[in-house]
C-alpha positions as CSV (number, residue, x, y, z in Angstrom):
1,X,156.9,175.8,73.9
2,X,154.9,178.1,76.1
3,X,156.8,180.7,78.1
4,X,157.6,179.3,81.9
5,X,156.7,182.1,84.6
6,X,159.0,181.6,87.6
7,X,157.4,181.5,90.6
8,X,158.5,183.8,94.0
9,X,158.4,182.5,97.5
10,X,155.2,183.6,97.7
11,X,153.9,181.7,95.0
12,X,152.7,184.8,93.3
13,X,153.1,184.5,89.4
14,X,156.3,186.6,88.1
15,X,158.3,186.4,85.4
16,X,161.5,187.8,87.3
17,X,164.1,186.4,89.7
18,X,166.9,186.4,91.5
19,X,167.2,182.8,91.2
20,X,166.5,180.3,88.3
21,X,164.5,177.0,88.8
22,X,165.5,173.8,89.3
23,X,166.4,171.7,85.7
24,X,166.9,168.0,86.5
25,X,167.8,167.7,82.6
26,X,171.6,167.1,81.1
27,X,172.3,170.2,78.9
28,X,174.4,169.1,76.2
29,X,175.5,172.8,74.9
30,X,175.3,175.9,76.5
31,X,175.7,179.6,74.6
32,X,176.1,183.0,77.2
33,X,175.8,186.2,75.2
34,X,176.9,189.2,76.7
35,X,178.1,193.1,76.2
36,X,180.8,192.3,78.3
37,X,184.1,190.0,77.6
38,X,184.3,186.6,78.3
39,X,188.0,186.5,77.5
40,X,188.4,185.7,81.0
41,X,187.7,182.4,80.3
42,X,190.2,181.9,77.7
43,X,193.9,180.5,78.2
44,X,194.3,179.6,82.3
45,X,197.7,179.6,83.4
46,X,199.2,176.3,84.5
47,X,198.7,177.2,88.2
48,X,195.0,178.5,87.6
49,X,194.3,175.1,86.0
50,X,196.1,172.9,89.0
51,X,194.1,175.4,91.5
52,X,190.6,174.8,90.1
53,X,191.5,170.8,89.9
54,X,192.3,170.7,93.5
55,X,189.4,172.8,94.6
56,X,186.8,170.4,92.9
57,X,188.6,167.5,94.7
58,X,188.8,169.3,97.9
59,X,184.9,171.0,97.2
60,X,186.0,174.2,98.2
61,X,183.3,176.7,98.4
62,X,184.5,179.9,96.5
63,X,181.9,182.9,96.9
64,X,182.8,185.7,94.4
65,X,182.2,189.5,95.0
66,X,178.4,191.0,93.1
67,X,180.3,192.5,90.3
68,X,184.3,192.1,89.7
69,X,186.1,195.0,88.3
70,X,188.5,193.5,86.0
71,X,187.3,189.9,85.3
72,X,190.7,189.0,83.3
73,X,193.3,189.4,86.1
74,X,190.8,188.0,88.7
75,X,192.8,184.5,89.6
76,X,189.7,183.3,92.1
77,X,186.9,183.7,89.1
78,X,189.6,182.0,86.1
79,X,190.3,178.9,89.2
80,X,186.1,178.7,90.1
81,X,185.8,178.4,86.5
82,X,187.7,175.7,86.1
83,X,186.4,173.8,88.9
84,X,182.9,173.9,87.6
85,X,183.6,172.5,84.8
86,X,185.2,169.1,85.9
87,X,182.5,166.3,86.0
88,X,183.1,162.4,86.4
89,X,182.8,159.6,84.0
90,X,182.9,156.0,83.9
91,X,184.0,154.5,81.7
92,X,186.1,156.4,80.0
93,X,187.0,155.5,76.2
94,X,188.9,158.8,74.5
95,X,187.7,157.9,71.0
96,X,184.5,157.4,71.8
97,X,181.8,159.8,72.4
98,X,179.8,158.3,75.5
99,X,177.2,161.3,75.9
100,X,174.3,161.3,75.0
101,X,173.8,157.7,74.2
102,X,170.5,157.3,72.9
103,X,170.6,158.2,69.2
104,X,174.0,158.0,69.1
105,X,174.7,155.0,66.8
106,X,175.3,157.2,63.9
107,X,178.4,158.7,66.0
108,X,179.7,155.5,66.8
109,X,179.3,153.7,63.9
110,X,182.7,152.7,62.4
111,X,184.5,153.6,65.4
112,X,187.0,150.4,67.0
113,X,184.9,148.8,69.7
114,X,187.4,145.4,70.5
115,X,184.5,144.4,73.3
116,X,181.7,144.2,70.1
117,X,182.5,140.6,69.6
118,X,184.3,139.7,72.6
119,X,182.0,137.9,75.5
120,X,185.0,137.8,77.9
121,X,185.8,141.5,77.2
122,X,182.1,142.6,77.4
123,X,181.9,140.6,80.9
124,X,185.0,142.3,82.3
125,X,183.6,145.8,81.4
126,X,180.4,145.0,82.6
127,X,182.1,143.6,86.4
128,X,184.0,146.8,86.1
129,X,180.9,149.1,85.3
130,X,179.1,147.4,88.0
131,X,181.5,147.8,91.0
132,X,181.3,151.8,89.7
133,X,177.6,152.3,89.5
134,X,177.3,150.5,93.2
135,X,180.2,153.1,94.4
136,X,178.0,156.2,93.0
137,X,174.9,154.1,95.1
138,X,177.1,153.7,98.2
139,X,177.9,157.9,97.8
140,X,174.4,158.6,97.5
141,X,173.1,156.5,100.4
142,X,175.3,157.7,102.4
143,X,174.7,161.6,101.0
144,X,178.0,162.0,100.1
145,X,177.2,162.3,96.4
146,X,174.0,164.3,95.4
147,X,172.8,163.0,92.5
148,X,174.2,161.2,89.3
149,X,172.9,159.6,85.6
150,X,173.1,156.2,83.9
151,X,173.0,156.7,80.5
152,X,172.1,153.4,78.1
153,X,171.4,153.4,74.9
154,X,167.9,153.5,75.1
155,X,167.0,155.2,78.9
156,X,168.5,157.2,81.2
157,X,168.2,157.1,85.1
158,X,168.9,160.4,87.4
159,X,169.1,159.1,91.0
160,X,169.0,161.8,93.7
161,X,170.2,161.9,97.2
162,X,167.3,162.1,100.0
163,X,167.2,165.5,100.3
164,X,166.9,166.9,96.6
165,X,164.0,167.9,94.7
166,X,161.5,168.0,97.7
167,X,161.9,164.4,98.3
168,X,163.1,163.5,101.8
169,X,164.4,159.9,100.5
170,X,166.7,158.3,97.3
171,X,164.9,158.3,93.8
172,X,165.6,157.3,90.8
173,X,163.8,158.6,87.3
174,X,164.0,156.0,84.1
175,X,162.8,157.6,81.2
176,X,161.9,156.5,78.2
177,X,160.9,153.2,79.4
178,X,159.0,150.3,77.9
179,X,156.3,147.8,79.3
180,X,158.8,145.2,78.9
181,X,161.3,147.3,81.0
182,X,158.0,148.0,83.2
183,X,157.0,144.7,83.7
184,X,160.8,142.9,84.0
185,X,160.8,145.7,87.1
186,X,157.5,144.5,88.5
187,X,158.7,140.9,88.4
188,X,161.7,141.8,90.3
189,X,159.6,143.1,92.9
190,X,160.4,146.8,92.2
191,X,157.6,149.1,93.0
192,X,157.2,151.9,91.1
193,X,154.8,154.7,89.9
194,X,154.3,156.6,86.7
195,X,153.9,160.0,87.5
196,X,152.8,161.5,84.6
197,X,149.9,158.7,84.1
198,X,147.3,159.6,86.5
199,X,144.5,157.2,87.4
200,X,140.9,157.8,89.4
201,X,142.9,161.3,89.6
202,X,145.5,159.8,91.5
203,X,148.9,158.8,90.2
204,X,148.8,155.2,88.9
205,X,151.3,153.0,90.8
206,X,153.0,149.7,89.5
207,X,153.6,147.2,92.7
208,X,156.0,144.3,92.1
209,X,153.7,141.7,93.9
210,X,151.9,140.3,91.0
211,X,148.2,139.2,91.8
212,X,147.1,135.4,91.3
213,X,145.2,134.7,88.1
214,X,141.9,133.8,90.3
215,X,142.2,137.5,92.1
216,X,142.7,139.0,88.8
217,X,139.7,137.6,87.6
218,X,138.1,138.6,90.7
219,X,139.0,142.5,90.1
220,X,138.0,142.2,86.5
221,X,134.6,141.1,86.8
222,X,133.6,143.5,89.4
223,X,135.4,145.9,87.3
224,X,133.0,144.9,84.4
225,X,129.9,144.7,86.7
226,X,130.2,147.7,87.9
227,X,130.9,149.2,84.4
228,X,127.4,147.8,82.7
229,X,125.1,148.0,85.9
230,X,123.7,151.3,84.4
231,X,122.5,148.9,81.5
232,X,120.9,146.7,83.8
233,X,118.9,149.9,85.3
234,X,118.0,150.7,81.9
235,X,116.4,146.7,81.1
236,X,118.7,147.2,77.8
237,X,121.8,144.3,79.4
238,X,121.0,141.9,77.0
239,X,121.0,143.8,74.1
240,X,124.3,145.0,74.2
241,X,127.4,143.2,74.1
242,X,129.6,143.3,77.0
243,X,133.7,143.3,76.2
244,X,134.9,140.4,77.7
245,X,137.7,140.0,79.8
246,X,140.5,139.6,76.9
247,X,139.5,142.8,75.1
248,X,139.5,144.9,78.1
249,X,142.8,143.3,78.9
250,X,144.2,144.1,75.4
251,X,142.7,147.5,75.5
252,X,145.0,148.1,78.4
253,X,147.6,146.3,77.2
254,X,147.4,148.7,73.9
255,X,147.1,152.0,76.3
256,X,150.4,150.7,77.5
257,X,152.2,150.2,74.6
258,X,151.4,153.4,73.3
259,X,153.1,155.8,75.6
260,X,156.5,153.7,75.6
261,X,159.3,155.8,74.5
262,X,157.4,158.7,75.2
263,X,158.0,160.9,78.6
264,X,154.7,160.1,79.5
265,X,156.5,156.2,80.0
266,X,158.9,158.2,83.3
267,X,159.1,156.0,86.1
268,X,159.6,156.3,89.4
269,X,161.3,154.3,91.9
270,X,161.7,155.7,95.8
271,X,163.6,154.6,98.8
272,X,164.8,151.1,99.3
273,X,163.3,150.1,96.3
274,X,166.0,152.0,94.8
275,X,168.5,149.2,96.0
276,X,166.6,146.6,94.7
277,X,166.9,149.0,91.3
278,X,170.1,149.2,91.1
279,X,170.6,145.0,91.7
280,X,168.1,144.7,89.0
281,X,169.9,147.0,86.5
282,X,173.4,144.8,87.0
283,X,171.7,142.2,86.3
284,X,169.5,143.2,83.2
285,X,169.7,142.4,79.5
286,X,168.1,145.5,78.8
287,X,171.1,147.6,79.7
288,X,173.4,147.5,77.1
289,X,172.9,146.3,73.1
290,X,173.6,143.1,72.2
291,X,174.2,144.5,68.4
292,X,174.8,147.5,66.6
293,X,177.6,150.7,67.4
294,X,176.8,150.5,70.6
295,X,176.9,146.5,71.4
296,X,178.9,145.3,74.2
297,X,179.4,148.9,75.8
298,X,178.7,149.2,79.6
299,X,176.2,152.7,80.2
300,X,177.2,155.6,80.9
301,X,178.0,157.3,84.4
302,X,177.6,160.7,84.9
303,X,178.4,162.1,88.1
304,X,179.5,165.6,89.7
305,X,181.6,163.9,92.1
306,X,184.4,161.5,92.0
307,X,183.6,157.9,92.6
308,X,185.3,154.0,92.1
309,X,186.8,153.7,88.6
310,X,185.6,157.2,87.4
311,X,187.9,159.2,85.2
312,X,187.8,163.3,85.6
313,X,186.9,165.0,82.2
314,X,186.2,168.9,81.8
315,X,183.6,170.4,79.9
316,X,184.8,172.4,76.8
317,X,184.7,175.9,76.8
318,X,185.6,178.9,74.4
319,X,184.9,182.4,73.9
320,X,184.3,184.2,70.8
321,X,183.6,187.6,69.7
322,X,181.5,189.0,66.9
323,X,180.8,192.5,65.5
324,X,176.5,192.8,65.8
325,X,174.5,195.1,63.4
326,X,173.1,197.8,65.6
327,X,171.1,201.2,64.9
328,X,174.4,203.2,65.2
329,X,176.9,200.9,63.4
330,X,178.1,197.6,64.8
331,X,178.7,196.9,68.4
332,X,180.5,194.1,69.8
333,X,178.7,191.0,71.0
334,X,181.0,188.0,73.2
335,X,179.8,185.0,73.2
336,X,180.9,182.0,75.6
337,X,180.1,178.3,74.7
338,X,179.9,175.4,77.0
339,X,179.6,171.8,75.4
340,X,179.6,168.5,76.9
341,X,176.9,166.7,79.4
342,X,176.1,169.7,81.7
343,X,174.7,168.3,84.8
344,X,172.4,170.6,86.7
345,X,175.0,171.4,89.8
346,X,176.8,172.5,86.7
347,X,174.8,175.0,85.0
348,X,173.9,176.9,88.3
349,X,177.3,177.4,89.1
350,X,178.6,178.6,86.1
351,X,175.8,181.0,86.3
352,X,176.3,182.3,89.5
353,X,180.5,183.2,88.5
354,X,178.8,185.0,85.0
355,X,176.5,187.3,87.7
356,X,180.0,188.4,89.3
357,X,181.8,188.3,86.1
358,X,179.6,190.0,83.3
359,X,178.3,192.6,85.6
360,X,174.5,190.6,86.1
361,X,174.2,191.2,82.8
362,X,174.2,188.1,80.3
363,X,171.7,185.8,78.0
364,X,171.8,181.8,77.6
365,X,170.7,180.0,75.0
366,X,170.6,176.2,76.9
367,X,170.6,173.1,74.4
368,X,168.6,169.9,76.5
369,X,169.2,166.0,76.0
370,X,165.5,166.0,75.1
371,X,164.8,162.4,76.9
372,X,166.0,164.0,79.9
373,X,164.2,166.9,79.9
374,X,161.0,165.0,81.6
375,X,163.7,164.6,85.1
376,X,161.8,168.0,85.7
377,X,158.5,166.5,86.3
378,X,157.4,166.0,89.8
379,X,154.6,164.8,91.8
380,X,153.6,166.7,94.1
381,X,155.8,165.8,98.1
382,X,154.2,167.0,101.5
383,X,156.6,168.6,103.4
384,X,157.6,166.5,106.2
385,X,159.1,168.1,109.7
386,X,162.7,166.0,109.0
387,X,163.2,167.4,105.4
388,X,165.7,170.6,107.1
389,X,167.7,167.8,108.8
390,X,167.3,165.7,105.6
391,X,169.2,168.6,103.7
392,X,171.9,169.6,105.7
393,X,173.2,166.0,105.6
394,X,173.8,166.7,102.5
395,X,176.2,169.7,103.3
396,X,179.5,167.4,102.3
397,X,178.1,166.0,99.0
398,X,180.9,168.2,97.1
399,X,178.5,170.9,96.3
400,X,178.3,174.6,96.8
401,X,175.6,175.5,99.4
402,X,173.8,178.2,97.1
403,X,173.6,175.1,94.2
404,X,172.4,172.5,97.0
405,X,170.0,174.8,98.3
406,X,168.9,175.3,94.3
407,X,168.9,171.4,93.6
408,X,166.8,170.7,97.2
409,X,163.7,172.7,95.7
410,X,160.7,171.3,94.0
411,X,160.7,171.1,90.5
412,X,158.1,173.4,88.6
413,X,158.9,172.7,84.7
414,X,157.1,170.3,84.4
415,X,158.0,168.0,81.5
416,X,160.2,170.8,79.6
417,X,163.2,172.2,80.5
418,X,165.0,175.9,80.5
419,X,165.4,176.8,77.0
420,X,166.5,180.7,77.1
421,X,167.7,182.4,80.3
422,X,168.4,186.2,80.4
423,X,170.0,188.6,83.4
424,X,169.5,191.9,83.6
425,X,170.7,194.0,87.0
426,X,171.5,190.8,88.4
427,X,167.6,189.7,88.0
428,X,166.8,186.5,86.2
429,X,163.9,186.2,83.5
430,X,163.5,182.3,81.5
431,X,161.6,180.4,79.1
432,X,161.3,176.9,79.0
């Protein structure tokens, strides 16, 4: 991948920053390097632990000095820790791993799944999984949750809060998707657009009102007509063969087919149609597998905040400290490791305790959930007059102001996500 230059306020090309870009993808493993210890990090008392618990549940705001002097003894960074690394799952099955969940039938396979061949089971989990994943909605309507993932086995969604990502109303993002996926959504009335597809130069949008056949055949002929009118000019018309209307209708069909699975297939889905999204998704076949590993098993939530039926899990974290081959000998070299479904909320607040705690001095290697890496693509939003009052509704969705103020801005990745970050004197450069 090309190096990502960062961009300033003033849109001027730089490759420093104080403040990373927005990534919409789930991180799935995240490495800090640094010259100073992360032992910090290591072995929290039985109060620090309770303390960070109840801050995440209370969403306490906890805003650390620029550089702390002795990061071991310092209670307030080992309790901020803690708390950033509690996210929300549903549903919750300890001997199974249920992220990521596309390519994951390998991890599953041979593990005890008693819903596999179980309708009644499968139907309970499902009635369960449903009245969680319209809780998350319900927090996100009403801005009290910012943003949160449904992971199946073969697509994941990111819905977003009004407010986020330059958008002054509720998305949603399915990638990879299918044109049976696609056109099961039109059918349902779901309108949509592919953002990465462009059409004319615009981007092409998918409307769930489905043309009669006579109007089809109406826009394909003067679709054709206009097409070979320059052959007509020429006095060549009847010497050529025209496609008829099947080919043309195959060739698109083809065109299509060929970008499913890819990220070129991400959808989009804005404001109310997001409701009629998530009554479509309850409903659909295509949610969960009806065989293999994975067969029977509701998707997964993802969510930074708590919500019906969700079970609190914490990210696993550890420090370790290697000896480093330098000019003069070896020098040490601490490392800190982050695993689990990093959610974006996540990954800048972790960041913003390491500036306090390493001195704004650290490197990041950051391992993406490829399919989601695409979340970063946007089209481009006009700012509207209400998108200020938009985002400061959003003040009690559980976040910290400095990460909703991150998470509100535009995406510029693109379709790829952060891949390397590195401080130095507190000023960010990245790669993506």
């Amino acid at each position: 991948k090309t190096p990502q230059v960062s961009f300033s306020e003033s849109d001027t090309p730089s490759s420093e920053s104080t403040e990373l870009p927005v990534d919409w993808s789930i991180k799935t493993r995240l490495l800090f390097t640094s010259s100073q210890p992360f032992t910090w990090a290591d072995h929290l008392k039985a109060q620090e632990e309770a303390q960070g618990v109840i801050q995440h549940c209370r969403a306490t705001e906890v805003t650390l000095p620029q550089s702390i002097q002795d990061p071991k003894v310092s209670t307030e960074l080992r309790c901020a820790f803690q708390q950033s690394l509690i996210y929300w799952l549903h549903p919750a099955f300890p001997w199974l791993p249920l992220f990521p969940r596309i390519g994951a039938d390998r991890k599953m396979a041979g593990k005890i799944s008693p819903w596999a061949n179980d309708e009644t089971l499968q139907h309970i989990l499902m009635s369960d999984w449903s009245v969680s994943f319209t809780s998350l909605y319900n927090l996100l309507k009403t801005k009290l949750c910012p943003y949160f993932y449904v992971c199946t086995y073969q697509f994941t969604i990111l819905f977003r809060a009004a407010g986020l990502a330059g958008n002054d109303v509720i998305t949603a993002l399915i990638s990879p998707t299918t044109r049976g996926i696609r056109e099961a959504m039109k059918n349902e009335g779901i309108e949509f657009s592919l953002p990465l597809i462009k059409e004319n130069g615009h981007e092409k949008k998918a409307s769930g009102t489905s043309l009669g056949q006579g109007e089809e055949q109406v826009i394909s002929d003067e679709d054709e007509d206009e097409s070979f009118s320059w052959l007509e000019e020429m006095g060549v018309q009847d010497k050529i063969k025209k496609p008829d209307v099947l080919s043309i209708k195959l060739c698109k069909e083809k065109h299509e087919v060929q970008m499913d699975h890819r990220p070129e297939s991400v959808v989009l889905v804005k404001g109310t149609n997001t409701l009629t999204l998530l009554n479509f998704l309850i409903n659909s076949k295509s949610l969960v597998a009806s065989s293999g590993p994975q067969a029977g098993l509701p998707p997964t939530l993802l969510s930074p905040v708590a919500f019906r039926g969700a079970t609190m899990q914490m990210l696993k974290a550890r420090s370790v400290n290697v000896k480093t081959q330098a000019i003069s000998g070896y020098k040490d070299q601490f490392s800190l490791e982050i695993t689990g479904p990093v959610m974006p909320h996540c990954l800048h607040s972790v960041t913003m305790l390491l500036q306090s705690s390493q001195k704004g001095s650290f490197s990041a290697g950051l391992y993406t959930h490829e399919p989601t890496a695409v979340f970063n693509a946007c089209p481009s939003v006009k700012e509207g007059p209400g998108k200020e009052t938009v985002r400061e509704e959003l003040t009690n969705c559980g976040l910290h102001r400095k990460t909703l103020d991150q998470l509100s801005r535009t995406p510029i990745l693109g379709k790829s996500s952060l891949r390397h970050v590195e401080m130095s004197d507190y000023i960010y450069n990245w790669r993506s």
